[in-house]
C-alpha positions in Angstrom: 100.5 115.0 127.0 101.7 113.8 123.6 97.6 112.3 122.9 96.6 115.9 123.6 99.2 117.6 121.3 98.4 115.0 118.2 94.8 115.7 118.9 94.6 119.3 119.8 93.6 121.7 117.6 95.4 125.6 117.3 93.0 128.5 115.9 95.1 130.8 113.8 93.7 133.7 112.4 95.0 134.4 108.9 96.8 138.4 108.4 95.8 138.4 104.9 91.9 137.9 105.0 91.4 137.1 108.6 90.0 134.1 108.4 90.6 131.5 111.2 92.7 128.0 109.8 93.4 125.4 112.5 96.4 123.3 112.8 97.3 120.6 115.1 99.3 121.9 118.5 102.0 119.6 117.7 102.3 120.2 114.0 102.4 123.6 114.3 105.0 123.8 117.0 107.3 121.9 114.3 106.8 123.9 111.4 107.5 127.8 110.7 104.4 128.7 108.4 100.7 127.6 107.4 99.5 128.2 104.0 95.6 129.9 104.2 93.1 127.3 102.8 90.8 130.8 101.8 93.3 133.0 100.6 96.4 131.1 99.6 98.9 133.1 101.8 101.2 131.9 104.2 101.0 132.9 107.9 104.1 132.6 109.6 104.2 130.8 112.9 106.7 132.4 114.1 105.0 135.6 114.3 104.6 136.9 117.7 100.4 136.4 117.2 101.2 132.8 116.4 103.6 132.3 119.1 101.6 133.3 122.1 97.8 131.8 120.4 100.6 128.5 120.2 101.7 129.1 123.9 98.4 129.9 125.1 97.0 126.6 123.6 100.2 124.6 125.2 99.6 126.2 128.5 95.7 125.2 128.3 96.6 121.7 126.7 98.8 121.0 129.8 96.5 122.4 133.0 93.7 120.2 131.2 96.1 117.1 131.2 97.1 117.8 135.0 93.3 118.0 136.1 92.9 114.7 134.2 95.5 113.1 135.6 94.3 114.0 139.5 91.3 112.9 138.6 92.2 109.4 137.6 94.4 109.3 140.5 91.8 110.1 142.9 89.5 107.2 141.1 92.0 104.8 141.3 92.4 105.7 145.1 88.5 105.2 145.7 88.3 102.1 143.9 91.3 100.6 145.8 89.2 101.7 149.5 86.4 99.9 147.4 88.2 96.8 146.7 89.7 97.0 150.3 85.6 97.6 152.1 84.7 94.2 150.1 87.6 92.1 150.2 86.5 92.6 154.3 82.6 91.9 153.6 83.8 88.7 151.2 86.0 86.8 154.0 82.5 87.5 156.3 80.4 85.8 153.5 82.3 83.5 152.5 82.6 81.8 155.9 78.8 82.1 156.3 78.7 80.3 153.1 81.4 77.8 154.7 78.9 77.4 157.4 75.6 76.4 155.4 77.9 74.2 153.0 79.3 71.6 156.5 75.3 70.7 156.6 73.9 67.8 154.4 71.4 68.2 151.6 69.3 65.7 152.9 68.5 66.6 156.5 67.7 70.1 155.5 65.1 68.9 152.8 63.9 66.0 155.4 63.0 69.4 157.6 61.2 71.1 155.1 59.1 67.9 153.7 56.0 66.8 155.7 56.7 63.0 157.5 55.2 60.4 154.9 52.2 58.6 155.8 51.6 54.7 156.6 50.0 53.0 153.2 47.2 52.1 155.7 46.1 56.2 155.8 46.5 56.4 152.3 42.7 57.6 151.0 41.2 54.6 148.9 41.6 54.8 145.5 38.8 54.0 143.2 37.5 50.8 142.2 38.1 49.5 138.7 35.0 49.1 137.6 33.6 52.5 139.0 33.8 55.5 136.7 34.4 58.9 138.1 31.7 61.6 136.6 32.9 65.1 135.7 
């Protein structure tokens, strides 16, 4: 609440020429008048205007920091059910991963590569003294 006070302005509407000045909410809780920037008068925030546009503000200023509040609450509650869904998913894929990992590198790769052939099969490579024509 104490952000929101520094922060938040009060619209007060000047007796003299009627002109609307702003003050912060927590500055003008502390002091007892605000000199017009159009006219040069004081207005006096103590008045009973003043007052309730001050209390009004306060009141607003506060069910806006409540909301807030709930709402980070309630986002901090979902991403603690997040956290909780994928810590479950994580212990899953990481004995998966445990799994794959106990095999070797090289009889998985032998699997995959076609068995070699005997020198014998091998096609005939070209004679040294032949040319090949493109």
């Amino acid at each position: 609440m104490t952000k929101f006070l520094k922060e938040i302005p009060v619209h007060l509407s000047c007796p003299a020429c009627g002109k609307t000045q702003r003050a912060k909410l927590k500055w003008a809780k502390n002091h007892k008048s605000l000199k017009c920037k159009d006219c040069g008068k004081n207005i006096d925030l103590k008045a009973k205007q003043a007052k309730a546009m001050i209390a009004k503000t306060t009141r607003v200023t506060q069910a806006f920091a409540d909301v807030l509040e709930a709402l980070h609450a309630e986002a901090k509650r979902a991403g603690k059910a997040v956290k909780a869904k994928k810590g479950k998913k994580d212990k899953k894929s990481k004995r998966k991963a445990g799994k794959k990992r106990g095999r070797s590198v090289g009889t998985k790769t032998a699997k995959r590569r076609a068995p070699a052939k005997p020198a014998s099969m091998m096609p005939a490579s070209p004679a040294a003294g032949s040319e090949l024509k493109v």
